[in-house]
N, C-alpha and C positions, 0 to 999 in steps of 0.2 A: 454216667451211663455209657456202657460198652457202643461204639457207632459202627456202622458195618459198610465198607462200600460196595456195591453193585456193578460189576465193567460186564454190559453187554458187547459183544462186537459182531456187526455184518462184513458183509465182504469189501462192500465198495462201491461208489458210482462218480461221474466227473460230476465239476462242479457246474457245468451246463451240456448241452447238445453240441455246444459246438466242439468243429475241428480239434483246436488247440486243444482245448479240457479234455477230448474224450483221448487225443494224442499221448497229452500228458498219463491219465490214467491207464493205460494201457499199457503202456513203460514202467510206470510203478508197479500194475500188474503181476504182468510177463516176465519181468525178471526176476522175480521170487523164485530161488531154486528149489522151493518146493511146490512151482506152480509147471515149470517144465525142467525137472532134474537132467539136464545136461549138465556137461564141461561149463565152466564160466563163460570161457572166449566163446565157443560155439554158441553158447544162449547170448551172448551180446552181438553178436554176428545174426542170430537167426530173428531175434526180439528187435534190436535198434536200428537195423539195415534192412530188413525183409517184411516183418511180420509188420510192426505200426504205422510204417509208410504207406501201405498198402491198404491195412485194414482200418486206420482212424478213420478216413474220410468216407468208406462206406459201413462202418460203425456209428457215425455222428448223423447220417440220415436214419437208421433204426432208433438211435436215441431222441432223434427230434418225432418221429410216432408215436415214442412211448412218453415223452416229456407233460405232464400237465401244469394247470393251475398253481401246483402246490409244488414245482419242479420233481425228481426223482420220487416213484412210488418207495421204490426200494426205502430211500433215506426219509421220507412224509411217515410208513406207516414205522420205521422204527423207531422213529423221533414219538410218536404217539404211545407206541408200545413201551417206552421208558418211561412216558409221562403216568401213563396210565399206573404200568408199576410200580412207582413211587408214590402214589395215594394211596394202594390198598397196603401198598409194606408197612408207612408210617415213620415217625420220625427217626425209629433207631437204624433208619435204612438209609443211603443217599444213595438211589440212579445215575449212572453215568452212559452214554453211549458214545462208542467211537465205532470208527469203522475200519477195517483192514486197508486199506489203502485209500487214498484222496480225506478228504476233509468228514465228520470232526476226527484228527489224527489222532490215534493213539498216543503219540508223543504226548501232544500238546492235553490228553487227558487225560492221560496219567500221571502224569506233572503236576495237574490240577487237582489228584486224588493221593498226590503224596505229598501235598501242603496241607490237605484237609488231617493229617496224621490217624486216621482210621486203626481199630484195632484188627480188625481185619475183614479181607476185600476176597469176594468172588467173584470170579471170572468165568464169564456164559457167553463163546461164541455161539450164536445163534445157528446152526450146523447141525439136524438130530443124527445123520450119521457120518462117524469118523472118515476125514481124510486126510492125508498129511497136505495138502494141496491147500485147505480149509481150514478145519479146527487146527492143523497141527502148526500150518502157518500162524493161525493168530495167538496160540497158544509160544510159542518162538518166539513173537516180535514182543509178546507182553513179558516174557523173563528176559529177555534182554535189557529193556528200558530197567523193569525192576530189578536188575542183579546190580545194578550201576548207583541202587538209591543208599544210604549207609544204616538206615533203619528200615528193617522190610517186615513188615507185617507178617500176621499169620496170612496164607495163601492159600486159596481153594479154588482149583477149577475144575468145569465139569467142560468135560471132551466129547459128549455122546448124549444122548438120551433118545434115538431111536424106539424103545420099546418102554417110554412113561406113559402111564396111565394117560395124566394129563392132555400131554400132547395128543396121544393117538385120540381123547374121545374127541378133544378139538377138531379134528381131519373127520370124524367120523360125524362130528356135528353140520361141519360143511358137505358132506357126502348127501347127507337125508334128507340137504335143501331141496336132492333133484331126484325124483323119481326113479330108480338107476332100473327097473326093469323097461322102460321107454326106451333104453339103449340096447345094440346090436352087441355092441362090445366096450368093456372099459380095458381103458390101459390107465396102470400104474408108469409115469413117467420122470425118473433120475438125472442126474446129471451127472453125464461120461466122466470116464477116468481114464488113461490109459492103461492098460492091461498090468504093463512093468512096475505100475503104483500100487497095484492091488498085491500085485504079489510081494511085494516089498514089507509085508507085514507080518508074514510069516518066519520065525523061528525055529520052523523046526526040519528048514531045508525044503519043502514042495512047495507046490504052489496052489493059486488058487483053486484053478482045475481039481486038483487032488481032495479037494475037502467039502463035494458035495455041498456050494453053500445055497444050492437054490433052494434047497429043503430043510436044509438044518442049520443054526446055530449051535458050538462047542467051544471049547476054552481054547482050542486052536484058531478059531475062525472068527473068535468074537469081536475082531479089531477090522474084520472084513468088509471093505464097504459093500462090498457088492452083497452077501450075505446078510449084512445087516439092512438093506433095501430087501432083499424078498423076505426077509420075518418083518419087517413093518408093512408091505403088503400081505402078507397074510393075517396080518395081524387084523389091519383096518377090513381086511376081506369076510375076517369071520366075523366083524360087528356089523357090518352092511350087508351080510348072508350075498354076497356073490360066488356064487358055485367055481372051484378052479376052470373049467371050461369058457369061462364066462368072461376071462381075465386074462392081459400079459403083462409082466414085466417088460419095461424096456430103457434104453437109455441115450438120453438127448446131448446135442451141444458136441458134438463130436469134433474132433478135430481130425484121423485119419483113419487107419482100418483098423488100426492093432487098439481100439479102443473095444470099452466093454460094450456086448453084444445080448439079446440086438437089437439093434437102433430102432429109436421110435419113428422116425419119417419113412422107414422102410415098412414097418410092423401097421402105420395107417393105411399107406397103400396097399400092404396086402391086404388089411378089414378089406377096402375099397374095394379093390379086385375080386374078393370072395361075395361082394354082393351088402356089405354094412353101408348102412344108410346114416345112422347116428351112433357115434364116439363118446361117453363119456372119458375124460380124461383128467386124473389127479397126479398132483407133484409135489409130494409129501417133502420131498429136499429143500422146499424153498417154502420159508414158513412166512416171507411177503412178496407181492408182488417185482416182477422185475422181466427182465429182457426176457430170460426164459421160458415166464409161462404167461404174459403179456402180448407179448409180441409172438416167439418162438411158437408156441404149445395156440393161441387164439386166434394167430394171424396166419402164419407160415403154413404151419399144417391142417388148419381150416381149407388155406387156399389148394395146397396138394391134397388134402379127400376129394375135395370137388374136381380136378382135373381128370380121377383115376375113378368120378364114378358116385363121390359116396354126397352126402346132402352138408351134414351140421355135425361140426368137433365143439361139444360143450367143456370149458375147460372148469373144473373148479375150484371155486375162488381161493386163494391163500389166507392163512389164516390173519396175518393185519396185523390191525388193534381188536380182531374180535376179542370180546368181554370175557369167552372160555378160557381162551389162547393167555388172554393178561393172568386168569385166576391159574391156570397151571406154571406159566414162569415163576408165579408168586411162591407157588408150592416147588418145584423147583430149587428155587434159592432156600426156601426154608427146612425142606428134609436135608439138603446139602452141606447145612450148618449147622 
């Protein structure tokens, strides 16, 4: 019988709240030159000397907030969502999860999935829209390992799935937990990229700007994150009938200006300032819980509405181990094969 392996991969978390781990993790991070595409020396310069010194130790207090019972959300609900997926695949399937940086390593799992000799393995960063930062990273680190193996399997990955059925009705199933006319305003909330990343994608000489992607998808633009975020909001917009008026894109986690725009901690204050009392907010980029819509999106910007005016930021929930969320990866892996 033909056996198939399954490589989920997330992004990452340390192996606890403290100091050192979250030190360590951020280093493995940050140096990904496809997480800040500078020069080598200058990204060792600006990551080893500037950026981890500074930021582990008040990164390691946000991680101990968001830390529970069952240590990282991030790494509990993936760990779940593998499990779960392996019971409705069946046996001609084997689950695997690693994660893009810190522990379980891809190294050390795909080692493990090319001892199991597989006739052939799919590869599902968990990432619905393309980044090289993201998918494009974990998709790199996994030909790497496997270019090295002397028998390589058939290969399949899927780099995207921003606009699957599956997934969107998942998002749209968490959406109808919460009454969405109770709110003043919803925001669709992403996670930044730098401007110079997005346009990086393009072929055919322009740039983002040039391709109108807040309204349309095209075979120019279709590798466009930022594009492919406003057709997943609109997408999930027309299944929850919220009117364009009613809606913003925007995008979190910034790191400086020349990031894509515009920012969700601005775009709350101004609700605030305009008189919004209650925020619905979804963040369709991260399909588990984690620092960004945990803490960032529940906590952070909860507490700036309320400075500028406004009552309750409802965040909702990520998709987990919901029961939808496992039967669409399933489907997933199986039309992909």
């Amino acid at each position: 019988m033909n056996k198939t392996g399954v490589l989920l991969i997330q992004l990452g978390t340390p192996d606890s709240p403290s100091v050192p781990d979250v030190r360590k993790y951020l280093r493995e991070f940050l140096n990904d030159a496809r997480v800040i595409d500078i020069p080598w020396a200058a990204r060792k310069v600006l990551v080893n000397l500037i950026i981890v010194p500074f930021r582990a130790p008040k990164s390691a207090k946000i991680y101990q907030k968001m830390w529970t019972e069952n240590g990282s959300p991030l790494l509990f609900y993936s760990e779940r969502l593998a499990h779960k997926l392996q019971k409705i695949l069946g046996d001609s399937y084997e689950v695997e999860l690693s994660m893009r940086y810190q522990s379980p390593s891809m190294d050390e799992v795909l080692e493990r999935m090319r001892k199991k000799n597989f006739d052939r393995i799919l590869i599902l960063p968990l990432f619905p829209h393309y980044a090289s930062a993201t998918s494009g990273s974990a998709v790199d680190k996994a030909m790497k390992i496997i270019k090295k193996w002397w028998v390589i399997p058939e290969i399949k990955m899927i780099t995207q799935f921003w606009d699957d059925e599956g997934y969107l009705n998942a998002f749209t199933e968490r959406g109808k937990q919460h009454n969405i006319t109770d709110y003043d305003h919803v925001i669709f909330s992403y996670h930044g990229l730098p401007v110079r990343q997005v346009d990086k994608v393009y072929v055919d000489g322009k740039l983002c700007t040039d391709h109108n992607c807040e309204n349309v998808i095209t075979e120019d633009n279709k590798y466009c994150y930022k594009a492919q975020c406003y057709a997943t909001t609109r997408a999930l917009a027309e299944r929850l009938n919220i009117p364009s008026d009613k809606y913003t894109v925007s995008f979190q986690s910034r790191l400086d200006k020349d990031w894509l725009t515009p920012f969700t901690d601005k775009v709350v204050i101004g609700q605030a300032e305009k008189g919004a009392k209650k925020l619905l907010v979804f963040s369709p980029a991260f399909v588990a819980d984690c620092l960004e819509t945990v803490i960032e999106i529940g906590d952070e910007y909860q507490q700036l509405f309320r400075e500028h005016g406004g009552e309750n930021v409802q965040l909702v929930e990520s998709l987990n181990d919901n029961d939808t969320w496992v039967a669409a990866v399933k489907d997933l892996v199986e039309k992909n094969l």
